[in-house]
N, C-alpha and C positions, 0 to 999 in steps of 0.2 A: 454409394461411397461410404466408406468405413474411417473411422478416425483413432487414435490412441492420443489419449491427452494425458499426459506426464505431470504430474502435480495436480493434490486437491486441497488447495488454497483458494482463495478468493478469484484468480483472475482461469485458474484450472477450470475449478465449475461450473462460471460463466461461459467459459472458451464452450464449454460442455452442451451446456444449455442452451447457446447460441446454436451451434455445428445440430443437434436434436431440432429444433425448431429449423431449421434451413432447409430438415430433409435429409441430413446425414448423422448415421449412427459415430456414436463417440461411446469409446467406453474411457473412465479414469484412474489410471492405475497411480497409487499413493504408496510409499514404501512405509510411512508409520503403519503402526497397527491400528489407526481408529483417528476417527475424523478430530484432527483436532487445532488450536489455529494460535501461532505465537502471538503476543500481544494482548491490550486491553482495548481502548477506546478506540473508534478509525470515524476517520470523516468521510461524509463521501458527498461529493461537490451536486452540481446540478446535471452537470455532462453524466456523470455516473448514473444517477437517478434516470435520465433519460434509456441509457441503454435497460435498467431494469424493466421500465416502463414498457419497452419496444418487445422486450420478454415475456413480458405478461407477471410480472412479476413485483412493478414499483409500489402496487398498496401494500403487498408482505413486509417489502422492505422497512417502507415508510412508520408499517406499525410496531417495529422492536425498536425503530429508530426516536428521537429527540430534535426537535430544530432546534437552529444554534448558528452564533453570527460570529464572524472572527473581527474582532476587533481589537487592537492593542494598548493594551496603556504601557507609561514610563515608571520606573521603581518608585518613584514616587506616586505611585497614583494615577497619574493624568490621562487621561483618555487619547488618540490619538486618534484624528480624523482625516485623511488625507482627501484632499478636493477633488473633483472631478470625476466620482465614482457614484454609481447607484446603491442603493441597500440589497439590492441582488447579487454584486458581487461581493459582497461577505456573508452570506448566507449558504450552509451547510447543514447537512443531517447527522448528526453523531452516534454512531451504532456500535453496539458490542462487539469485535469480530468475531467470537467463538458464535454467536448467536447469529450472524450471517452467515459463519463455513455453515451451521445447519440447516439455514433455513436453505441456503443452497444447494447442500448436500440431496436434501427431501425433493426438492427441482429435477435436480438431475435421475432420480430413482435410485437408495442405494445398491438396488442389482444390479446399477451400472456401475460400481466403484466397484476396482480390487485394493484393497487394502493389504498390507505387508509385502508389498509388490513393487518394490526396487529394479529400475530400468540398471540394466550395466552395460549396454551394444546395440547398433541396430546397424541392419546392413538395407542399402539402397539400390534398385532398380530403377530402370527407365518404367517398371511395369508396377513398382511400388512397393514398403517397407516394411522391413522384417524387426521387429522389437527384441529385444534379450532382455530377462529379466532375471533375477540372483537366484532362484532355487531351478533353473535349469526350461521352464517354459518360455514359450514364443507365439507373438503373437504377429499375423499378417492385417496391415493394413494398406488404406491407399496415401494416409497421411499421418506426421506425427507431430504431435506439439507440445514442443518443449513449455510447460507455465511451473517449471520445478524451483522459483525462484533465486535469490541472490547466489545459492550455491550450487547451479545448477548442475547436472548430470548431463542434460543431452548441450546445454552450450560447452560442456568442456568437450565432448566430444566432436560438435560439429565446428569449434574455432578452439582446437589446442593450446594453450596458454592465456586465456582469456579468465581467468578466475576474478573472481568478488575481490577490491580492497579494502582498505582500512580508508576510512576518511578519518585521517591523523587528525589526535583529537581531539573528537565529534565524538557525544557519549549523553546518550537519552536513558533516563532514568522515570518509570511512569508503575498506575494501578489503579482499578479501580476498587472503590472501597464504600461501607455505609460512613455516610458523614458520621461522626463526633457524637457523643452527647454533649449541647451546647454549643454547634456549631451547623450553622442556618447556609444552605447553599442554594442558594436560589436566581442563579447568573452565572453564566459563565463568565471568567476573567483570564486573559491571556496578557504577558508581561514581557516587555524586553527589558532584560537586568543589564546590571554591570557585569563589566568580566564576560562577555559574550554572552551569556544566558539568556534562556527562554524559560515560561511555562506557566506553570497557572492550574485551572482546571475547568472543569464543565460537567452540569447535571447531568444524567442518562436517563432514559426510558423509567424505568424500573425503581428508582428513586435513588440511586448509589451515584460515586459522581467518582471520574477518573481525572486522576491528577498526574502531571508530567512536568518533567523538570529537563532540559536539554541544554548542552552548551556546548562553543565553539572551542577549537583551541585550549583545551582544559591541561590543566598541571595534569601529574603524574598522581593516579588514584588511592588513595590512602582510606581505611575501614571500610565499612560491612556495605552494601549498596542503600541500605535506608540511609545511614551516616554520609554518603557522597551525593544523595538526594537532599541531605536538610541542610548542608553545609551549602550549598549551590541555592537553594528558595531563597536563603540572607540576603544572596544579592540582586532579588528581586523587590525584595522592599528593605528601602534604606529609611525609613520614615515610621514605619510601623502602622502603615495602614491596612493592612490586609494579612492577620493572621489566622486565616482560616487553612491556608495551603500550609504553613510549619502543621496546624493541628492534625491536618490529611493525614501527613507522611508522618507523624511521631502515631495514628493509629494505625497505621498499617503495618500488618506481620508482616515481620520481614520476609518471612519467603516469600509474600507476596509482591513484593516491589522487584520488577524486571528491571534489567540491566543491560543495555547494548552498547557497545562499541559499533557506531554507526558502519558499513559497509556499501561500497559504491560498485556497481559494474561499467567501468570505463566505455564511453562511446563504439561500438562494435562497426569492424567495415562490412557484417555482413549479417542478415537477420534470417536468412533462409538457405537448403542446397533444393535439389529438383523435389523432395518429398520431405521435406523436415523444415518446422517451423519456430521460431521464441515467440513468446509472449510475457507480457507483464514483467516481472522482475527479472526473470531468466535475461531479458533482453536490456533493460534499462533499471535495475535498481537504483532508487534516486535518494537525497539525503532526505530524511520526516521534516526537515523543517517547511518546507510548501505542503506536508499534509496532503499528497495530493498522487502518491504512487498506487492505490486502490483504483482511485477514480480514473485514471489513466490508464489502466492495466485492465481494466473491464472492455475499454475500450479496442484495445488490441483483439480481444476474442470477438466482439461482435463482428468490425469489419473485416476479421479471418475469416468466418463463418460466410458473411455475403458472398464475398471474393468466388471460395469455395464453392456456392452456389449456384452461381454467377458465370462462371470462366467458364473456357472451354476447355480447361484441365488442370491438373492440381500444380503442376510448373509454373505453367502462365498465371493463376491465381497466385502463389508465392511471390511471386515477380513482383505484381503488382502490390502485395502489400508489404514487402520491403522496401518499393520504391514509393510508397506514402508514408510508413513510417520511421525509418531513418532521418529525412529532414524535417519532421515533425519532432520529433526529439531531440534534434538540435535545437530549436529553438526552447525545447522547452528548459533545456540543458543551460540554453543561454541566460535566460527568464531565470531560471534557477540561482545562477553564481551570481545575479545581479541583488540576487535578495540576501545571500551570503556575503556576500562581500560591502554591505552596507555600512556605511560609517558611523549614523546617529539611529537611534531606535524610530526617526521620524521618517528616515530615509527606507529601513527596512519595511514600515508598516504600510511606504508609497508604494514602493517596487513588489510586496507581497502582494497588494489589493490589484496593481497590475497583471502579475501571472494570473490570478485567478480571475479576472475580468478578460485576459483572453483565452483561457480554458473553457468558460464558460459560454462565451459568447460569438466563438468562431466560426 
């Protein structure tokens, strides 16, 4: 069986690696020209870690990565402990992503990646599918998977009007950076502010520490993106206890501080046709505030790959892991807006430790 995986991001690779290891050839065709990964910090929960592990892969991961516990305090300070949970479920790995697309990338074999290799068509059989790609080549396989994420290519094609929205807004500002002269980071600290806000930071591997700043329902954006990050950290401390996060964001070059306008991909009524499949974001881009769209999206590639392996054909396979993950993401979806829509920073930090205690533990 042959495969073409669409996107070599985080959940592409995986999909890659997975589909390689099951027995079936996957090549990853990426339309940039070189491997390379938006964003700074990513968490990646214990589900996540598992799939690496089942790969053969979770000591590499482990060693670029950092432990790290999500716990939140109030802008004053205060710690926030919700009852009824283990120290398991706030525990996470925090990894570079550019330093996972690689260690990935090296997984996969890069002679299996095409680079500069923009899908624009693919046409389908009962007997299996044909790839278009922008400078006029084609490629046959028996399956194809879309992991192009939020902006995907093949979901626009396989559900016509289905694009990425705006989660009206919703606007995450992050980097990581070397600490400070003078400024000691040796914990991480996560913060629910006034005015919707989030953010905080956390040490990394390598001794640099990424900091992020996110908020709900934000006014309309005024100066440079480090200035809409320091303006936003005030209202994470209203007391003055923790000025290491102002110090973060006033050293960091401005180029360096990213800037998103959060994007959502609405609920989909369909995740597969008889040879064409989403993963990860393509399918379910979620908001970063569960932290939790990586560790989720890895997951999608492995049980692709079983299915695939498994089934008595790539239809029947599709079938089945559309009709497992669909209402799997409903719920997560639910799990989601329950931690969004929180009223008190105690309420948020109950219902966060909730999703990730069923992520983790299901």
């Amino acid at each position: 069986m042959r495969a073409v995986v669409v996107g070599a991001g985080i959940v592409g690779l995986t999909s890659a690696i997975a589909l390689h290891r099951s027995g079936i050839e996957a090549v990853v065709h990426e339309q940039a020209p070189e491997i390379r990964a938006a964003g700074a910090g990513l968490g990646l929960w214990a589900n996540a870690l598992e799939v690496f592990d089942e790969l053969g892969l979770g000591e590499r991961v482990r060693g670029i990565g950092r432990p790290a516990e999500m716990y939140f305090r109030d802008h004053a300070g205060e710690l926030i402990q919700p009852s009824g949970f283990s120290a398991d479920d706030h525990r996470y790995l925090l990894v570079h992503r550019a330093k996972l697309n690689d260690l990935l990338a090296d997984a996969v074999g890069r002679e299996n990646i095409r680079l500069d290799s923009r899908l624009v068509g693919y046409d389908e059989t009962d007997a299996g599918v044909t790839a278009r790609f922008h400078d006029g080549t084609t490629v046959e396989a028996d399956v194809l998977v879309g992991a192009d994420g939020a902006y995907s290519v093949v979901r626009s094609l396989l559900l016509p009007g289905s694009d990425a929205v705006n989660h009206d807004g919703h606007h995450a500002w992050r980097a990581v950076v070397r600490p400070p002269e003078g400024t000691t980071i040796d914990r991480a600290v996560i913060v629910l502010g006034e005015k919707r806000t989030r953010g905080g930071y956390v040490p990394t591997a390598d001794g640099t520490v990424y900091w992020l700043v996110n908020q709900f329902d934000a006014d309309p954006l005024h100066g440079t993106p480090k200035e809409q990050a320091a303006e936003r950290a005030a209202f994470l401390d209203t007391t003055g206890w923790n000025p290491a996060l102002p110090a973060l964001i006033e050293s960091t070059p401005d180029e360096q501080v990213l800037h998103n306008q959060i994007m959502l991909v609405p609920p989909l009524p369909r995740w597969v046709s008889q040879r064409v499949a989403l993963a990860g974001d393509s399918a379910h881009a979620l908001s970063p505030h569960i932290t939790a769209g990586a560790s989720l999206g890895v997951e999608d590639g492995l049980l692709l790959a079983r299915l695939l392996a498994s089934s008595g054909g790539v239809a029947d396979a599709l079938t089945a892991y559309e009709r497992d993950r669909i209402p799997h993401y409903r719920t997560v979806n639910e799990l989601s807006k329950r931690v969004e829509d929180a009223a008190t920073p105690e309420e948020f930090a109950a219902n966060y430790v909730a999703f990730s205690h069923w992520m983790i533990s299901r």
